[in-house]
C-alpha positions in Angstrom: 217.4 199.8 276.9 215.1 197.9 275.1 212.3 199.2 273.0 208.8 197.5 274.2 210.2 194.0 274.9 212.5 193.1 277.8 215.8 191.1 278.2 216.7 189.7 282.4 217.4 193.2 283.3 216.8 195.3 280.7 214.4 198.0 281.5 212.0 199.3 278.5 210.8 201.8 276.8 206.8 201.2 277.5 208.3 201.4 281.1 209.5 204.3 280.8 206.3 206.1 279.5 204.9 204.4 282.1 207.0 206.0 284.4 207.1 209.5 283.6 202.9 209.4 283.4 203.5 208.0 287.2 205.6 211.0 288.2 207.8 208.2 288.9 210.6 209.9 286.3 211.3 213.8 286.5 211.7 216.3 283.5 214.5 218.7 285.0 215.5 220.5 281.5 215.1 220.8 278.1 217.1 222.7 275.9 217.5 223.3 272.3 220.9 221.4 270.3 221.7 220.8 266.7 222.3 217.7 264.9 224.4 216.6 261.7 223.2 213.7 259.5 226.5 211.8 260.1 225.4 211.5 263.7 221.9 210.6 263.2 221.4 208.7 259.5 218.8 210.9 259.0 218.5 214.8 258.4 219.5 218.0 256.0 223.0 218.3 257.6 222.6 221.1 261.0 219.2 219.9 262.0 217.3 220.8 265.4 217.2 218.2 268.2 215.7 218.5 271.5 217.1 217.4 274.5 214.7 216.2 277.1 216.5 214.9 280.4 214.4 213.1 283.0 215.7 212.3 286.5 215.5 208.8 288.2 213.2 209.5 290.8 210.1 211.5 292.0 212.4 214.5 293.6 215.2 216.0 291.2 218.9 215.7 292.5 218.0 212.4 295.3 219.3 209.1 294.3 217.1 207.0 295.5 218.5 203.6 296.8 217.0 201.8 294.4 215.0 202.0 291.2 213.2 199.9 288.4 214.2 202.2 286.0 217.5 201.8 285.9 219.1 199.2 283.7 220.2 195.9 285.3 222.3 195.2 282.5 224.8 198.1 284.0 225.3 196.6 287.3 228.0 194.6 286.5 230.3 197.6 285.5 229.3 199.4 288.6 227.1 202.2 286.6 224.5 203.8 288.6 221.7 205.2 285.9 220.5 208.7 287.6 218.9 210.1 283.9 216.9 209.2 281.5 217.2 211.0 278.6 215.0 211.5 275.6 216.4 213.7 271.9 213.6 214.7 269.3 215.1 215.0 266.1 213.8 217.6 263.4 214.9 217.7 259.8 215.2 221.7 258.6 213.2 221.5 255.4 210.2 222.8 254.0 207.6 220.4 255.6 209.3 220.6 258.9 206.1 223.3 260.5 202.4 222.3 260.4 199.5 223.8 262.1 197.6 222.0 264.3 194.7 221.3 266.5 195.4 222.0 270.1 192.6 220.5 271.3 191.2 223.8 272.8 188.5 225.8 271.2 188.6 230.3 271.1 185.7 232.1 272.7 183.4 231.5 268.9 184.0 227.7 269.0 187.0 227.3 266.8 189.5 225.3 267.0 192.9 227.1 268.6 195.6 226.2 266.2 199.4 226.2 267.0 202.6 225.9 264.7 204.3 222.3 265.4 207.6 221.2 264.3 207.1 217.6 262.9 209.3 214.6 264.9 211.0 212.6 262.9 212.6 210.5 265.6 212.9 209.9 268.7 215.6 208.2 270.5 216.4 207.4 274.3 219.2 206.5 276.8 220.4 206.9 279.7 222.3 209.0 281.4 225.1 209.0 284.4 226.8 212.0 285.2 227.1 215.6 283.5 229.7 216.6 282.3 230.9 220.0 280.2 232.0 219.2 276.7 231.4 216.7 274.5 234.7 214.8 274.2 234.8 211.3 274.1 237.0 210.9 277.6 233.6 210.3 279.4 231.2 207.7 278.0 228.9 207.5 280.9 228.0 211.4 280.6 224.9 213.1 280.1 225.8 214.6 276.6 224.6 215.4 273.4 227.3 213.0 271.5 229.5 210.4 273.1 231.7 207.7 271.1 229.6 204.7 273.6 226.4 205.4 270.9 228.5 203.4 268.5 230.3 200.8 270.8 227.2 198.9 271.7 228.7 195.5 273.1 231.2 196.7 275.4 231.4 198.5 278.8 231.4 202.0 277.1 227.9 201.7 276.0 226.5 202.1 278.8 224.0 205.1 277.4 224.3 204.0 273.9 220.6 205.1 272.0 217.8 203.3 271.4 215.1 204.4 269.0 211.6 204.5 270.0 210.1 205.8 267.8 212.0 206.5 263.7 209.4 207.6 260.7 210.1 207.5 257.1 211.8 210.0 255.6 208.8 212.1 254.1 206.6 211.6 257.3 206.5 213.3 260.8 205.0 213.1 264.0 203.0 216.7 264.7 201.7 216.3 268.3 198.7 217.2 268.8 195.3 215.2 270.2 194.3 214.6 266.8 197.5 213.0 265.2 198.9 209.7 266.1 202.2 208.8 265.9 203.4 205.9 263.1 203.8 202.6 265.4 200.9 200.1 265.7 197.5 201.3 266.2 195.5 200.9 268.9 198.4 199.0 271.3 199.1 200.8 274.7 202.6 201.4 273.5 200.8 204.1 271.1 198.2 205.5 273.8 201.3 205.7 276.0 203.0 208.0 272.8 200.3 210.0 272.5 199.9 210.5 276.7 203.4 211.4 276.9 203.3 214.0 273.9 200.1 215.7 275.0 202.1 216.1 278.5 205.2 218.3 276.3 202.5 220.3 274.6 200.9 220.9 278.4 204.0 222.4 279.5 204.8 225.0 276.7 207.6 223.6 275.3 205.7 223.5 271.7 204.6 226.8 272.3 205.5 229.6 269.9 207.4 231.2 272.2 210.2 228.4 272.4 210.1 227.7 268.9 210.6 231.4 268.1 214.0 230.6 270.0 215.4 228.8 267.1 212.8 230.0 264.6 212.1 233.6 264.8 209.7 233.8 262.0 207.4 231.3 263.7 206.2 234.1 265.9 205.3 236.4 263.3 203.1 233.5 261.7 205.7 232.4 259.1 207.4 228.8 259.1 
């Protein structure tokens, strides 16, 4: 999968955006996983991660016949893409909460603020079939580690990651309608970001219940 510019076959990232804003691309689940840095290049060592994973289609559970959002490149080894799936990584340190605007104001006029863990990347692949475990038997499964992320080149990689979206160490992405996240200003690719972001927030998945999940003293006001 390529990131905002396409190879014969290759579908991108900005597609997929596009997609998921078109209802084209379904969000079935999301669900909380951890992360080591020796998986990742980035990270305090048992970081958060969430798992977004988007079905192929406008209904959830149909293949359909045929779809742009598959990757052509996978044709060849007989692979029939039926997920997309997107992790947000988190690093577990000190600046990993901020509060920010939601873009809604409170009965006096003030802005309604919400605790938001800060994105440090964002990577994206896709997915085949789901499996339980996390071996390395499969390499087209929907899982949260699979040996194909580091055999890109041959026919395991068929979900190997790409990253969309990677900040520097000491910077995050806090979604909110206020903050922008660090690729070029201005470009669709960025509007398309933000869109897609706003959408998450939209659905609760920010919200302080679900981070209380992992981070119980985010609902009593602590981070």
């Amino acid at each position: 999968m390529g990131q905002t510019t396409s190879r014969t076959g290759q579908l991108t990232v900005h597609s997929v955006f596009e997609g998921i804003a078109a209802g084209a691309i379904q969000l079935v689940y999301a669900r909380w996983q951890v992360y080591t840095s020796t998986n990742s290049g980035m990270g305090t060592g048992n970081d958060p991660l969430l798992e977004l994973a988007y079905w192929i289609g406008p209904i959830a559970g149909q293949v359909p016949a045929a779809s742009a959002f598959r990757d052509g490149a996978h044709a060849a080894a007989n692979v029939i893409d039926k997920w997309i799936v997107i992790h947000l990584h988190f690093n577990k340190d000190r600046n990993m909460f901020k509060e920010v605007a939601t873009g809604v104001l409170d009965s006096q006029g003030f802005p309604v603020l919400m605790q938001m863990g800060g994105i440090t990347q964002i990577t994206m692949y896709h997915g085949q079939r789901l499996v339980q475990g996390r071996g390395s038997i499969d390499p087209g499964a929907l899982r949260d580690f699979n040996s194909a992320t580091a055999t890109v080149g041959n026919n395991l990689a068929v979900n190997a990651r790409t990253i969309t979206l990677k900040c520097t160490r000491q910077s995050r992405w806090f979604i909110s309608p206020t903050n922008r996240p660090s690729v070029p200003p201005g470009t669709t690719y960025q509007a398309l970001l933000v869109a897609w972001g706003g959408g998450l927030v939209s659905t609760g998945i920010f919200s302080t219940e679900a981070w209380s999940y992992i981070y119980p003293a985010v609902a009593a006001g602590a981070q």
